[in-house]
DSSP file (Angstrom, degrees, kcal/mol; ACC not computed):
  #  RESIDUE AA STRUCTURE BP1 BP2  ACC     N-H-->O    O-->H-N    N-H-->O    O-->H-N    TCO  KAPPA ALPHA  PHI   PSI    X-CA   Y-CA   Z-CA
    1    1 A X              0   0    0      0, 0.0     2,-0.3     0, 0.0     3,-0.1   0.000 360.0 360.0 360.0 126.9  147.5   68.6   -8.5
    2    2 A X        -     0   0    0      1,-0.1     2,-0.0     0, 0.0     0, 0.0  -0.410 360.0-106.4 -76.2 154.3  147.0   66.3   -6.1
    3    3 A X        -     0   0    0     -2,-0.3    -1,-0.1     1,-0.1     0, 0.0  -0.207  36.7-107.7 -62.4 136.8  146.3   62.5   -6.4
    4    4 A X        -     0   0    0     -3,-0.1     2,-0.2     1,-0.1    -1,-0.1  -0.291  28.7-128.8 -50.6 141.9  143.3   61.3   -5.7
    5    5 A X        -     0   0    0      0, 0.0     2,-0.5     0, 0.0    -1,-0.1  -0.543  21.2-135.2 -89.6 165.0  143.1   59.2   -2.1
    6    6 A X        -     0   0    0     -2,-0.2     0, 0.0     1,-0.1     0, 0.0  -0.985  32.6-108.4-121.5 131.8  141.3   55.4   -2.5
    7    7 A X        -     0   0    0     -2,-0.5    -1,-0.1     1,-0.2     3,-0.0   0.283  12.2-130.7 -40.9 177.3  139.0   54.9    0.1
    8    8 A X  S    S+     0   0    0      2,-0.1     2,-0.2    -3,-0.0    -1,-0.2   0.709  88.9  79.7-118.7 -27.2  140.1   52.6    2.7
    9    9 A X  S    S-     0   0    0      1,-0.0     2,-0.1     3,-0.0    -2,-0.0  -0.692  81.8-131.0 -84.2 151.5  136.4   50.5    2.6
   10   10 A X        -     0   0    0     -2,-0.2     2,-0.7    -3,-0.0    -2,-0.1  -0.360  22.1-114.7 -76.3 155.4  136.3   48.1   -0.4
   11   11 A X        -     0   0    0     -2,-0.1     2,-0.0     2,-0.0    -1,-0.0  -0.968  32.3-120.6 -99.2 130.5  133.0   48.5   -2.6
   12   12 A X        -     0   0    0     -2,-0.7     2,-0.3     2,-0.0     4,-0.1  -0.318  26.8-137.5 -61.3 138.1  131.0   45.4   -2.4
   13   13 A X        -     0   0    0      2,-0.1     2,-0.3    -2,-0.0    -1,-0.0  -0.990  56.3  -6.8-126.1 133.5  130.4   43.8   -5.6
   14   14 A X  S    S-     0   0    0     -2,-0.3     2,-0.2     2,-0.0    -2,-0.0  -0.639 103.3 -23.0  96.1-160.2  127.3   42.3   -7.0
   15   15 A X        -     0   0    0     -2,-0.3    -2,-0.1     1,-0.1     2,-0.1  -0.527  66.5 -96.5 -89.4 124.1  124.1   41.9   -4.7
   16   16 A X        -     0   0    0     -2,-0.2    -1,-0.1     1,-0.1     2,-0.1  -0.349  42.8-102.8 -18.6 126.4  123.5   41.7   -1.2
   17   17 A X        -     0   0    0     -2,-0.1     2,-0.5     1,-0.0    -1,-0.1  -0.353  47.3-118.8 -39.9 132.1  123.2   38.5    0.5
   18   18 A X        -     0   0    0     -3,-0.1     2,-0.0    -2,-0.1    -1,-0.0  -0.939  11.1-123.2 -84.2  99.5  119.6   37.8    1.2
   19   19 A X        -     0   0    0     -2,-0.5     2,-0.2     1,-0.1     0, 0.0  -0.217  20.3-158.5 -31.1 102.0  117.8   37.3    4.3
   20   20 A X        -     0   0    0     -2,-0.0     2,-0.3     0, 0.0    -1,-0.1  -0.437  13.0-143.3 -51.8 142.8  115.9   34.1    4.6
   21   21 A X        -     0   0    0     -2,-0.2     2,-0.4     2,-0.0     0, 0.0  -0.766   6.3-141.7-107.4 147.9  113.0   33.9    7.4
   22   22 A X        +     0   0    0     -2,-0.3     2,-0.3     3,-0.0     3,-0.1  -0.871  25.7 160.6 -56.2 134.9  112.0   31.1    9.5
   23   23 A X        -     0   0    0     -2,-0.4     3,-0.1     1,-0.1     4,-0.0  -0.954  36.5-138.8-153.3-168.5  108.9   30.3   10.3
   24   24 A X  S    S+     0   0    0      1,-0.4     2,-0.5    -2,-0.3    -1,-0.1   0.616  91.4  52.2-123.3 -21.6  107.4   26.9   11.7
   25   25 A X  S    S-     0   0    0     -3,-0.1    -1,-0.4     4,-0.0    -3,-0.0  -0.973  88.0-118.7-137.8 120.7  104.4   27.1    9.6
   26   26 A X     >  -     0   0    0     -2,-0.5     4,-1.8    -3,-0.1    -2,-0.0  -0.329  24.9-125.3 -66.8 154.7  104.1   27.6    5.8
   27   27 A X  H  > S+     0   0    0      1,-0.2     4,-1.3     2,-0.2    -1,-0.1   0.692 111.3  61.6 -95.6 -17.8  102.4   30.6    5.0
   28   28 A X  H >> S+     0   0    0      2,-0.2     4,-2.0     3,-0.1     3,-0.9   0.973 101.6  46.9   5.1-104.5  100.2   28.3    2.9
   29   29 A X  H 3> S+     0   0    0      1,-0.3     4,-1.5     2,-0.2     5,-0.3   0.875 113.1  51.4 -52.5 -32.7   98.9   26.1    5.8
   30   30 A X  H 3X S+     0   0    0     -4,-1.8     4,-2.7     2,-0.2    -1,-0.3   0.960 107.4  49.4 -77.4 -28.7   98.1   29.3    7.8
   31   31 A X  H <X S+     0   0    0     -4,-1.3     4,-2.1    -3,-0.9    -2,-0.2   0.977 116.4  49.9 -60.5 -52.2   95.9   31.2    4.8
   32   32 A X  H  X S+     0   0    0     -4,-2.0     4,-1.1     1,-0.3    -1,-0.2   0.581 110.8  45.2 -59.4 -18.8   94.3   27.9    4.8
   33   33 A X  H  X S+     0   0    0     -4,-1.5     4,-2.0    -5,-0.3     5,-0.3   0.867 112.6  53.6 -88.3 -40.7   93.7   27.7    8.5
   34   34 A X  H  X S+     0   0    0     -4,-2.7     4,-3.6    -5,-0.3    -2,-0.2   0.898 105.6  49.6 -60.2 -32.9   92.6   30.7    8.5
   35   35 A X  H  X S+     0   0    0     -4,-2.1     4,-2.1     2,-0.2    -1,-0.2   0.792 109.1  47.9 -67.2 -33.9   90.3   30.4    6.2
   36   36 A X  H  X S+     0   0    0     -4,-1.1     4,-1.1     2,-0.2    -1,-0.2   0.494 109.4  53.0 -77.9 -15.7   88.6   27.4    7.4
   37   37 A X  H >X S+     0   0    0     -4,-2.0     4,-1.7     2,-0.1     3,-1.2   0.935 114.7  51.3 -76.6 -48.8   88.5   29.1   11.1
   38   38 A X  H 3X S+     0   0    0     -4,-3.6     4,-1.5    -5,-0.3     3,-0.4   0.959 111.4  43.4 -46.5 -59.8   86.7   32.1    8.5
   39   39 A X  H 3< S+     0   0    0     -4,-2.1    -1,-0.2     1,-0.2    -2,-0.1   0.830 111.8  58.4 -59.8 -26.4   84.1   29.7    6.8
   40   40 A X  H XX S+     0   0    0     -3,-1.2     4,-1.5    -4,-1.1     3,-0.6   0.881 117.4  28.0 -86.9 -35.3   83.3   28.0   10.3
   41   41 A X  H 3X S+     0   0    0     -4,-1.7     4,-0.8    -3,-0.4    -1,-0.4   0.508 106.5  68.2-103.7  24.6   82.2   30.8   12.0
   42   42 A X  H 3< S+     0   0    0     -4,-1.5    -1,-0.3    -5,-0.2    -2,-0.3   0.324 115.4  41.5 -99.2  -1.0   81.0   32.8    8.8
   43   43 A X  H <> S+     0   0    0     -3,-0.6     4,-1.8    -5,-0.3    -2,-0.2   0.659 105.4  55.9-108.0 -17.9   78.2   29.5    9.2
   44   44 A X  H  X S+     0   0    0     -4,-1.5     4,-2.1     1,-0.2     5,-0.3   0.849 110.6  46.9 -85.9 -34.3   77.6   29.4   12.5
   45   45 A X  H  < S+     0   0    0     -4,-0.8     4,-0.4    -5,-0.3    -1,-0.2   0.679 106.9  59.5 -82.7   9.5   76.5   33.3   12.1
   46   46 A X  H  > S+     0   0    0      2,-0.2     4,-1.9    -4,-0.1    -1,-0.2   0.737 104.1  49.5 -49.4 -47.1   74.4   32.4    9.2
   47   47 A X  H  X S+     0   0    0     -4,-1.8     4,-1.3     1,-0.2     3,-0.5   0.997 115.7  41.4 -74.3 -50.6   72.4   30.0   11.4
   48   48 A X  H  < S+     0   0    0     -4,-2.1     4,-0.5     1,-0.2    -1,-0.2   0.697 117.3  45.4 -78.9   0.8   71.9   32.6   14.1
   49   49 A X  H  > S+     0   0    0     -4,-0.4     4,-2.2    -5,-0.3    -1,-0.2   0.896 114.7  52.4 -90.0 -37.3   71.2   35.5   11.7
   50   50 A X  H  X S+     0   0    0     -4,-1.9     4,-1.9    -3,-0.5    -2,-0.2   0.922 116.9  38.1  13.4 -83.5   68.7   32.8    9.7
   51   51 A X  H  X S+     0   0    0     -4,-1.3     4,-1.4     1,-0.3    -1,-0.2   0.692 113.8  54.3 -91.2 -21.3   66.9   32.0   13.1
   52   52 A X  H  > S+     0   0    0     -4,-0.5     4,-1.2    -5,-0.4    -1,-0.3   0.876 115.9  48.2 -80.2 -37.2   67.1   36.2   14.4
   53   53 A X  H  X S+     0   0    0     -4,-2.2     4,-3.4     1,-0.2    -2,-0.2   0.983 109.1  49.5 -42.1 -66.3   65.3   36.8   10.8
   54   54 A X  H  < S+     0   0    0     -4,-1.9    -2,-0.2     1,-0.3    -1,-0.2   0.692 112.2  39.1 -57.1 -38.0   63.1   34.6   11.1
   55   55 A X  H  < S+     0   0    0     -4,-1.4     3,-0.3     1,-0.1    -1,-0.3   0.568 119.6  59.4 -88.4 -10.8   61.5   35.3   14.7
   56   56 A X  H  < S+     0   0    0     -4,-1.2     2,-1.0     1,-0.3    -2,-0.2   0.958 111.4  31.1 -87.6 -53.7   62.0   39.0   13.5
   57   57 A X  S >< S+     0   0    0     -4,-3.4     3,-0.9    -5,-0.2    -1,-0.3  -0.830  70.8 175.8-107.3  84.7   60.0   39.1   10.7
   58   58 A X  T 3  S+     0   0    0     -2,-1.0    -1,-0.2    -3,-0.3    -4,-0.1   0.647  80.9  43.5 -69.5 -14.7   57.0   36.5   11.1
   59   59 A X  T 3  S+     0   0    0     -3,-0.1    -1,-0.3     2,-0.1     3,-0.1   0.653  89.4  96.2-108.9   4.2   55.4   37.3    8.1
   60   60 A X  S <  S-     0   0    0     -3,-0.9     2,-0.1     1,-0.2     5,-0.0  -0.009  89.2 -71.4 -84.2 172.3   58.2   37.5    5.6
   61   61 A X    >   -     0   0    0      1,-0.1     3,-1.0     2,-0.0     4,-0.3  -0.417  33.0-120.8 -56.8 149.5   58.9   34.5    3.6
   62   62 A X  G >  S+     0   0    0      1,-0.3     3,-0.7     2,-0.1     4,-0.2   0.853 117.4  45.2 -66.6 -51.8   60.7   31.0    4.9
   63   63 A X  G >  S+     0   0    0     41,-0.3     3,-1.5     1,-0.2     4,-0.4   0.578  94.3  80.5 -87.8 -19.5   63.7   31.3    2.3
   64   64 A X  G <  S+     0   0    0     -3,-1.0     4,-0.5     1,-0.3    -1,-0.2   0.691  91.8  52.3 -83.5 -14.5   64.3   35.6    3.1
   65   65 A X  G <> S+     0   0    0     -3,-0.7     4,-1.1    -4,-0.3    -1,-0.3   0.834 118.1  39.0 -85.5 -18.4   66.5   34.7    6.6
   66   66 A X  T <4 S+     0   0    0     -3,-1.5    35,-0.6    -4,-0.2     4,-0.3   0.476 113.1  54.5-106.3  -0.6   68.7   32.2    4.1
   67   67 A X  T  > S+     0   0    0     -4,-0.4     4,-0.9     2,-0.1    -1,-0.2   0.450 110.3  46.7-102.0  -8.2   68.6   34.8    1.0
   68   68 A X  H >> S+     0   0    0     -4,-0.5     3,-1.3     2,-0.2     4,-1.1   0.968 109.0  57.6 -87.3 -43.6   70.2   37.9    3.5
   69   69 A X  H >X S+     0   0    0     -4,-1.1     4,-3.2     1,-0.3     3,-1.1   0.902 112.0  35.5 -48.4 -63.5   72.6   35.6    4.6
   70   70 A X  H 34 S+     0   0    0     -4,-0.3     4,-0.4     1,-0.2    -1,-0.3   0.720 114.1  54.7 -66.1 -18.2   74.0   34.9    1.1
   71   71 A X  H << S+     0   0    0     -3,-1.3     4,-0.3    -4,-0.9    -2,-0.2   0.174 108.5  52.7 -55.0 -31.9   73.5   38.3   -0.1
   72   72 A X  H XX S+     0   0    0     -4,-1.1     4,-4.4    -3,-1.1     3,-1.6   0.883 116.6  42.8 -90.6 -44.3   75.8   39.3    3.2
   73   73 A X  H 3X S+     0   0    0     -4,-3.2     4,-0.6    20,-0.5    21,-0.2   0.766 106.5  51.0 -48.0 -43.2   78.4   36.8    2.0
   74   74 A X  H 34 S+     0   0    0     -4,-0.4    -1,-0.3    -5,-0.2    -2,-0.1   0.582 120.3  41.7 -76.1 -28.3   78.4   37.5   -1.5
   75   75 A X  H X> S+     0   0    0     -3,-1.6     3,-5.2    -4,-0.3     4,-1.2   0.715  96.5  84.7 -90.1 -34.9   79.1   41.9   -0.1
   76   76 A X  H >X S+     0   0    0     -4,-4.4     3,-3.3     1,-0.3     4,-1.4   0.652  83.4  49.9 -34.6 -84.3   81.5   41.0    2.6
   77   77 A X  H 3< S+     0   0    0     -4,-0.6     5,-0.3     1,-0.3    -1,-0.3   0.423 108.8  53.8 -59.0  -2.3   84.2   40.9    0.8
   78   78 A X  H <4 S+     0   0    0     -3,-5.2    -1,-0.3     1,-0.1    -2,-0.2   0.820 116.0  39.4 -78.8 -28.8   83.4   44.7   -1.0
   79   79 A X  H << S+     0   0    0     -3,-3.3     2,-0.4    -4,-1.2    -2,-0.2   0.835 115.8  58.8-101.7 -20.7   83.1   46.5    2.2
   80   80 A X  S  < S-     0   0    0     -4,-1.4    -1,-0.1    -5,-0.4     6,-0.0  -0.797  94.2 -97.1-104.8 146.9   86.1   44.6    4.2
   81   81 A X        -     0   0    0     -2,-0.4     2,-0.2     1,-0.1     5,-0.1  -0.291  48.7-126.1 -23.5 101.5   89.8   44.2    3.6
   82   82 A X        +     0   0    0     -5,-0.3     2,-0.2    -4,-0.1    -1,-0.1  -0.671  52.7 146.4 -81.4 138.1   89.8   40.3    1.6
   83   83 A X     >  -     0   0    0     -2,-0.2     4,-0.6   -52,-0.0     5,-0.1  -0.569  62.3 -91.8-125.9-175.2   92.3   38.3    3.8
   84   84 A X  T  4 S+     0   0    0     -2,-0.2     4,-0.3     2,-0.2     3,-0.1   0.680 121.0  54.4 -88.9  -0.1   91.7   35.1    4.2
   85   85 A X  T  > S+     0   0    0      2,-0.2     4,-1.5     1,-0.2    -1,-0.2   0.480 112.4  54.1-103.0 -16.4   89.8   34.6    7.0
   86   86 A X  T  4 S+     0   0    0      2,-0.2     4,-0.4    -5,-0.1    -9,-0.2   0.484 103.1  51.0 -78.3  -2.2   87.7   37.0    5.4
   87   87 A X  T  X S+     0   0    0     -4,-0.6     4,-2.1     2,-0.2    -2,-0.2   0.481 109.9  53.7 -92.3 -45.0   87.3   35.3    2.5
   88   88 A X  H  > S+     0   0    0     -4,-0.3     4,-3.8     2,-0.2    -2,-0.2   0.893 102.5  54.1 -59.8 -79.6   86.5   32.5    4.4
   89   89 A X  H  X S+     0   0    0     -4,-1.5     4,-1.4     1,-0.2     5,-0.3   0.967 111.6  48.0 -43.3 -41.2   83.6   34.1    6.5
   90   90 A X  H  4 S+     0   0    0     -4,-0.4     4,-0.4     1,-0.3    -1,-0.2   0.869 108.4  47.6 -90.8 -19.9   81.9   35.1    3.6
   91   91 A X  H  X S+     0   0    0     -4,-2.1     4,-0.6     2,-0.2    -1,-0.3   0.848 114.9  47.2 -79.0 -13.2   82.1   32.2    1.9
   92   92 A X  H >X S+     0   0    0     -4,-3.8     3,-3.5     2,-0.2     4,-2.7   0.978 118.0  48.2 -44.8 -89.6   80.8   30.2    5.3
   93   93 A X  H 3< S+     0   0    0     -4,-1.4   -20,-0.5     1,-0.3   -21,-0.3   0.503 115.6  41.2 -31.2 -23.6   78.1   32.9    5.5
   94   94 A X  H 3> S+     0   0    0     -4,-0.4     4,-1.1    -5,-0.3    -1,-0.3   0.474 114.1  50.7-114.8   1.2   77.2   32.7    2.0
   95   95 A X  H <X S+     0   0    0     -3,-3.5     4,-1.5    -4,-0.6    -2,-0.2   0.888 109.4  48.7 -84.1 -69.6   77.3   28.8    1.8
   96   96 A X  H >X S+     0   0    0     -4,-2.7     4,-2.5     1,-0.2     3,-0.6   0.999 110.1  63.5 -69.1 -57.3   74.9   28.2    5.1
   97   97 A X  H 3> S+     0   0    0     -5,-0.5     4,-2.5     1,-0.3    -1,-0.2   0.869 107.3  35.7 -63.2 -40.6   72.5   31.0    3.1
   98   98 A X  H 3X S+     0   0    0     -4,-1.1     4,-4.2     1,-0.2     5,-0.3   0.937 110.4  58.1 -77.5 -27.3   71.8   28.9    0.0
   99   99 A X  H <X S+     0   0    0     -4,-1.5     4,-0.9    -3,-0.6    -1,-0.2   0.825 112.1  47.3 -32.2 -44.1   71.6   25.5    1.9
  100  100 A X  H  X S+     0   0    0     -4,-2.5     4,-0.8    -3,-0.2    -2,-0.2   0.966 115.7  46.2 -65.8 -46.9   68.6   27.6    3.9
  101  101 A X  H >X S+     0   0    0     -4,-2.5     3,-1.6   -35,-0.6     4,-0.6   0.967 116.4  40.8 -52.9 -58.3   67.3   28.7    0.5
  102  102 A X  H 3<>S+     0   0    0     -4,-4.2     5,-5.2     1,-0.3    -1,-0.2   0.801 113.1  57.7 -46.9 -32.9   67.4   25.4   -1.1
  103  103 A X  H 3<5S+     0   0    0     -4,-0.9    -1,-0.3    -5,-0.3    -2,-0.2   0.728 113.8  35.5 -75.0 -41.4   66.1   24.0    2.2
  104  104 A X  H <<5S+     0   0    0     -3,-1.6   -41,-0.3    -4,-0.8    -1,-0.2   0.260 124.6  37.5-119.6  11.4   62.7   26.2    2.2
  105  105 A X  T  <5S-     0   0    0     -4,-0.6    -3,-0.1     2,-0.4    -2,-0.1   0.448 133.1  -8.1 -89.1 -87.6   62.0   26.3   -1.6
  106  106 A X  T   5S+     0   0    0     -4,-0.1     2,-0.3     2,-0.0    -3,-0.2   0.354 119.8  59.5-146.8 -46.7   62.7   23.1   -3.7
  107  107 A X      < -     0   0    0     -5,-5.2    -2,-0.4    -6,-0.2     2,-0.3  -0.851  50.1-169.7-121.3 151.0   64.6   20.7   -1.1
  108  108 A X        +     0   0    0     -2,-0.3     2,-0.3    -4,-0.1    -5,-0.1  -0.817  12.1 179.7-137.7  86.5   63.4   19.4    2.1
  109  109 A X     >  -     0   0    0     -2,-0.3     4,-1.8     1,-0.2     3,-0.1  -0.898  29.8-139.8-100.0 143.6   66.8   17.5    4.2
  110  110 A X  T  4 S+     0   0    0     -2,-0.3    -1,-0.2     1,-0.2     6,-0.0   0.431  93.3  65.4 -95.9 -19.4   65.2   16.4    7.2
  111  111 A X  T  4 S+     0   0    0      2,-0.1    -1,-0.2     1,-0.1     4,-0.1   0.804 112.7  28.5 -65.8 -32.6   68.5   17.6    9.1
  112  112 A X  T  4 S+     0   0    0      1,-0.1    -2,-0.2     2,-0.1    -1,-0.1   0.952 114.4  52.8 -53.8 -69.5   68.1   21.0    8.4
  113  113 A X  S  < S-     0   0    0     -4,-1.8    -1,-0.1     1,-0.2    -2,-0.1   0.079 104.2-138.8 -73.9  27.3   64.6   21.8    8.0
  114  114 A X        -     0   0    0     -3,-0.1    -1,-0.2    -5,-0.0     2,-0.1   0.142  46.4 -34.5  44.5-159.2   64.3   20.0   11.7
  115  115 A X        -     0   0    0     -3,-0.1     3,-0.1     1,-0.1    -4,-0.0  -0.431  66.4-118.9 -90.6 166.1   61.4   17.7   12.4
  116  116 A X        -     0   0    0      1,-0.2     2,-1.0    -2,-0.1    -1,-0.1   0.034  58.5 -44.3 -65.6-174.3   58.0   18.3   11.0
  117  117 A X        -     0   0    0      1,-0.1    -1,-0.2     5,-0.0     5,-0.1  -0.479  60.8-117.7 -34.2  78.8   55.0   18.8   12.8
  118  118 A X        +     0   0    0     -2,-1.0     2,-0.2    -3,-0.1    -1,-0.1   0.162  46.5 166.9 -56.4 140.4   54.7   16.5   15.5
  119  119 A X        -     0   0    0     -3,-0.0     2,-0.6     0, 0.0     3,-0.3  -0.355  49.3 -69.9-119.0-156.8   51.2   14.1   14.8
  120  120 A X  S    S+     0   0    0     -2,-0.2    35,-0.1     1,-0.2    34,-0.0  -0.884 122.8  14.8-102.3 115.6   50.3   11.0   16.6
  121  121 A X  S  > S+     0   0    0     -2,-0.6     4,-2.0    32,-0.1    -1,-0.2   0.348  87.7 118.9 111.6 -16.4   52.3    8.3   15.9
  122  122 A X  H >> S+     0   0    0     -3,-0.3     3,-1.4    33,-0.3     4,-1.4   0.952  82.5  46.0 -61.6 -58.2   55.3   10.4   14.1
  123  123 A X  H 3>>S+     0   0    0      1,-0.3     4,-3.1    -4,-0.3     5,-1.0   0.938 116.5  50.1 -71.1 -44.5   58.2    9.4   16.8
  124  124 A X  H 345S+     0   0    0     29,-0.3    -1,-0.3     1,-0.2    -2,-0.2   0.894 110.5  52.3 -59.4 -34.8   56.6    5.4   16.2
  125  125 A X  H <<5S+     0   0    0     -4,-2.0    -2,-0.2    -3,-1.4    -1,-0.2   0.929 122.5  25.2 -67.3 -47.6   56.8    6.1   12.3
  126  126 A X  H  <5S+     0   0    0     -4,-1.4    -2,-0.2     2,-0.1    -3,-0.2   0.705 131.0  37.8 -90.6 -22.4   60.7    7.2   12.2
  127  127 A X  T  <5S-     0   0    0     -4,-3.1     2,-0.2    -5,-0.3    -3,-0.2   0.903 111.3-124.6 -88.1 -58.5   62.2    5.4   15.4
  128  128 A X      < -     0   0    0     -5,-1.0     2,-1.1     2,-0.0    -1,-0.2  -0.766  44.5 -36.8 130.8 166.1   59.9    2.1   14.9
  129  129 A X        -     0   0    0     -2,-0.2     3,-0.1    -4,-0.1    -5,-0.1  -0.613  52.7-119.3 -81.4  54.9   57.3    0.4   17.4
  130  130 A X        -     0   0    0     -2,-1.1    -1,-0.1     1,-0.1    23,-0.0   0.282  30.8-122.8  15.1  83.3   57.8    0.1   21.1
  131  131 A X        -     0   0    0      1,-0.2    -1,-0.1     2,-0.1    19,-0.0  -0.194  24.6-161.5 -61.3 124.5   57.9   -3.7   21.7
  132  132 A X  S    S+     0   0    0      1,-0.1    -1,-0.2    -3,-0.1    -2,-0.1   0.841  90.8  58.5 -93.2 -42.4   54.9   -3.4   24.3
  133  133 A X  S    S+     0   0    0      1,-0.1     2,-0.6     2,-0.0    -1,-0.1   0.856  82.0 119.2 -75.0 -14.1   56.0   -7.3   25.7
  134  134 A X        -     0   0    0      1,-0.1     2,-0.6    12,-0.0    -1,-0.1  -0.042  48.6-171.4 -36.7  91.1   59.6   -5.3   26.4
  135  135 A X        -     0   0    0     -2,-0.6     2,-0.5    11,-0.1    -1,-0.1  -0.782   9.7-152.3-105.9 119.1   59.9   -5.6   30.2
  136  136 A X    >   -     0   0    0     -2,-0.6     3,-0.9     1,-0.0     2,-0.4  -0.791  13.0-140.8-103.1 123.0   63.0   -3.3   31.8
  137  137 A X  T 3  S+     0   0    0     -2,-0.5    -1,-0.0     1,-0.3    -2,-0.0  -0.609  84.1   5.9 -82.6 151.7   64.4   -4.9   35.0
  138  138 A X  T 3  S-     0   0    0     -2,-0.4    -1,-0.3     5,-0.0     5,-0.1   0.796 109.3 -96.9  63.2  18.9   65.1   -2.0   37.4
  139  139 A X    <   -     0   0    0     -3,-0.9     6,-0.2     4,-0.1     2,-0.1  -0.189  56.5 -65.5  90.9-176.7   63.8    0.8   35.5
  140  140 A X        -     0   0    0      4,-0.3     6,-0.1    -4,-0.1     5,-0.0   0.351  68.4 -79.3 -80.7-145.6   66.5    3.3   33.1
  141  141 A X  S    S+     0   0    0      1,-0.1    -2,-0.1    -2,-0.1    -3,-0.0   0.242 125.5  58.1-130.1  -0.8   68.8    5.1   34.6
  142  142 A X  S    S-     0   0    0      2,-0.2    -1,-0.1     3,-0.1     3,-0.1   0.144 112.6-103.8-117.8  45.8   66.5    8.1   35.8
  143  143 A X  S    S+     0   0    0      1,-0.2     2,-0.5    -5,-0.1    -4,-0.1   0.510  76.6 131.7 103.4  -0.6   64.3    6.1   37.6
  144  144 A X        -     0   0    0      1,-0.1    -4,-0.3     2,-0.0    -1,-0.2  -0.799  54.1-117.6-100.4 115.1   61.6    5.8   35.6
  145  145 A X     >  -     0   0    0     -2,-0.5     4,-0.6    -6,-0.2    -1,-0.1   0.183  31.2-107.0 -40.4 167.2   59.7    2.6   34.6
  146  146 A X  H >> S+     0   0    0    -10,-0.3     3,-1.5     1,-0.2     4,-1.3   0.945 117.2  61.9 -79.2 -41.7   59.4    1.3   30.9
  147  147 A X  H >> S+     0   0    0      2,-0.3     4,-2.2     1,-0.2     3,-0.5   0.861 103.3  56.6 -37.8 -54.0   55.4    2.3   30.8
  148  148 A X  H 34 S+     0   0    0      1,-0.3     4,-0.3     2,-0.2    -1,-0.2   0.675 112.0  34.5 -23.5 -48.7   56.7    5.6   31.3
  149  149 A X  H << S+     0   0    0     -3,-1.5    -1,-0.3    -4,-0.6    -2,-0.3   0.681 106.6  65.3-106.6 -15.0   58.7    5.7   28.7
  150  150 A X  H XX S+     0   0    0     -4,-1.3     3,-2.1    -3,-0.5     4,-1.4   0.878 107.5  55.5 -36.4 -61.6   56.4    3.5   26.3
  151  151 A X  T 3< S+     0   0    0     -4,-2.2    -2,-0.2     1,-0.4    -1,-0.2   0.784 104.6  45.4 -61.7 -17.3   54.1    6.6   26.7
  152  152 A X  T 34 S+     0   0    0     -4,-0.3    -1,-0.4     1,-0.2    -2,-0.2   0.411 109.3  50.4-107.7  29.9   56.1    8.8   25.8
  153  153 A X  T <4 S+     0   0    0     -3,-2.1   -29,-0.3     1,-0.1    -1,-0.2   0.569 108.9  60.3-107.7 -24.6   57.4    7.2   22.8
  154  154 A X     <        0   0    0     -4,-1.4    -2,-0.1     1,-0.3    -3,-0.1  -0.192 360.0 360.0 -88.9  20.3   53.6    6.5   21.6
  155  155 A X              0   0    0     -5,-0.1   -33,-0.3    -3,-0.1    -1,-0.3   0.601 360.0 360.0 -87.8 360.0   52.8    9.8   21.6
């Protein structure tokens, strides 16, 4: 019988050597960027679906453009792939919509809910009085006298 031959490659023993990646950016910092790029524009489309509600449906309730909006946020993540940037949108998107709700039930921030009704006197009530002895040499800078601009601050 002949002898067996021994292969002429060696068998590796133990484990493979593992392959390390580089990268410049921890995969961390990027979920998290991504995620804040997600939330920023998942709020900026909250305000313009808010404001498209609202001029669409005049008779609906104040709070219904800030309840779809939270309601979209709160689904995003069923109908799309969660990443983080989706994760992100939806919580932006669902964030801006209860700040709108809160904003037209129960709380009234004067940054949101813009200004009120303009009356007579309103701009003189929040700004403050328009020193009537105030004399501007040479006008503003478009060209317009300080009476000009006394009226319109007294409106």
């Amino acid at each position: 019988m002949a002898r067996k031959r021994k292969s002429s490659k060696k068998r590796r023993v133990g484990s493979t050597r593992r392959r390390r990646r580089m990268g410049a950016v921890h995969p961390a910092i990027a979920d998290a960027g991504m995620m804040l790029a997600g939330a920023g524009i998942g709020a900026v489309t909250a305000v313009f679906a808010n404001q498209a509600i609202k001029t669409s449906f005049t008779t609906a309730p104040e709070y219904i453009g800030g309840a779809v909006c939270a309601a979209t946020g709160a689904l995003l993540p069923m109908f799309v792939k969660p990443s983080p940037f989706v994760l992100g949108a939806a919580a932006g998107l669902a964030g801006t919509g209860i700040v709108f709700v809160a904003n037209s039930t129960f709380i009234s921030l004067p940054g949101i809910s813009g200004m009120p009704a303009p009356t007579p006197g309103y701009i003189n009530q929040t700004i403050g009085m328009y020193p009537k002895g105030l004399k501007m040499m040479g006008g503003n800078l478009s060209g317009n006298s300080s009476k000009t601009i006394g009226k319109i601050i007294n409106r």
